[in-house]
C-alpha positions, 0 to 999 in steps of 0.5 A, a space after each residue: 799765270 803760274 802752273 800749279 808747279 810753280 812753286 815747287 823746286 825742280 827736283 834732281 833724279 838719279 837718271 840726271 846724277 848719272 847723265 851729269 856723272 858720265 857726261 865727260 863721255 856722252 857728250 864728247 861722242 854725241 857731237 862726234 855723231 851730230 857732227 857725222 850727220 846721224 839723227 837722232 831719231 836713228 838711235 832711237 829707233 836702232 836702239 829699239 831694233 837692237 832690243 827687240 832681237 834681245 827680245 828675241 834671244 830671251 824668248 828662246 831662252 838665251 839670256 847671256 847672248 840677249 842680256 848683252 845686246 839688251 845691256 849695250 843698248 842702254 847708252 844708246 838711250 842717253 845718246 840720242 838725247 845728246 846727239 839732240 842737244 849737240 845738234 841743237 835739234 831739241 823738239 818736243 817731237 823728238 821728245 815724244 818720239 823718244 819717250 814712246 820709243 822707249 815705251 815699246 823697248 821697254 815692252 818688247 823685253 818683258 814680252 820676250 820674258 813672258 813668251 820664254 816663261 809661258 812656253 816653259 809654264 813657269 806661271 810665277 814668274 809669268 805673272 812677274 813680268 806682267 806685273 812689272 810691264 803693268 808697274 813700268 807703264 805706270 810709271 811712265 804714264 803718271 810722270 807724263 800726265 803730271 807733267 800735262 798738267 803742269 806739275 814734275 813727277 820726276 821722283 820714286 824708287 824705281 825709275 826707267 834707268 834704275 830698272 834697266 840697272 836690275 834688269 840687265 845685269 840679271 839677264 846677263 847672268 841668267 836670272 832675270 827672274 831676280 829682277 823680276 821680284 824687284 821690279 814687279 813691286 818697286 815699279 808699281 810703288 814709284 807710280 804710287 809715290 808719283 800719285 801721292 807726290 802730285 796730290 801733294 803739290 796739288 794741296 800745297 797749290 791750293 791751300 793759299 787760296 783756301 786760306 785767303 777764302 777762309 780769312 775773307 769770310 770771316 
């Protein structure tokens, strides 16, 4: 029997226009790491490792040296996706495994952010961060329970790789506070925009039904 997204045409993301842009590097270099016999639950998890000293870095206040780590972390989570598909080793446990890998990247970033600006009582830019953690998990939560109920949410303005393309940079140069004021209300608008395009979908199922009921009484 069809899902509630069966109807509904699979929608192309900017993460997907980059990974088809760039894909005359990735994949060349995942099947050099597949054929060397790496997992790619290793890049997922020394992308975390790599991001939590980033993190670290941020907190002590040392945004050039923790923006670039953070910056050379970001192939690395396009890799370990392609490393999965060159060794043919796609699985929804690799999924799962790296969607909440990334979840804790994610965190540990904004957390060094926080303990920076709380331990210097910029309270601004304090309540920046966690509405952007709060924005960011948002996001994630409502693509992945859309998707448990069959639907895509795959859309917004503000997804994960748009967020690491404001973010890092911004570290890098030693404002992070910038992204913040984008990310902090872009992020929470995607998640609305993902609500408002499931409910969409949800309607677009029913109205069939509806109308059928509707001519069937009458």
């Amino acid at each position: 029997m069809p899902g509630p997204s069966s109807k509904v045409a699979p929608f192309r993301s900017f993460t997907d226009w980059v990974r088809d842009i760039f894909s005359f590097i990735i994949d060349p270099l995942a099947n050099l790491i597949a054929r060397s016999g790496v997992h790619p639950n290793v890049l997922t998890f020394s992308g975390f490792v790599g991001n939590a000293i980033g993190a670290f870095l941020l907190a002590n206040g040392n945004f050039l040296w923790g923006g670039l780590i953070i910056l050379l972390m970001g192939p690395i989570d396009a890799l370990d996706g392609a490393t999965a598909r060159a060794r043919g080793d796609l699985s929804p446990w690799g999924a799962f495994v790296d969607s909440t890998v990334d979840r804790w990247s994610e965190s540990v970033i904004m957390l060094g952010l926080l303990v920076h600006y709380t331990l210097n009582g910029a309270t601004q830019e304090s309540v920046l961060v966690l509405l952007a953690l709060v924005g960011s998990f948002m996001v994630s939560y409502t693509r992945a329970r859309a998707e448990s109920l069959g639907f895509s949410a795959s859309i917004g303005v503000l997804t994960r790789l748009e967020r690491y393309l404001v973010l890092a940079p911004a570290l890098v140069f030693g404002h992070p506070e910038f992204a913040l004021w984008i990310i902090a209300p872009l992020a929470n608008i995607t998640a609305v925009q993902r609500i408002l395009h499931v409910r969409r979908n949800w309607y677009q199922q029913r109205m069939p039904k509806s109308d059928a009921h509707i001519r069937h009484q009458r």
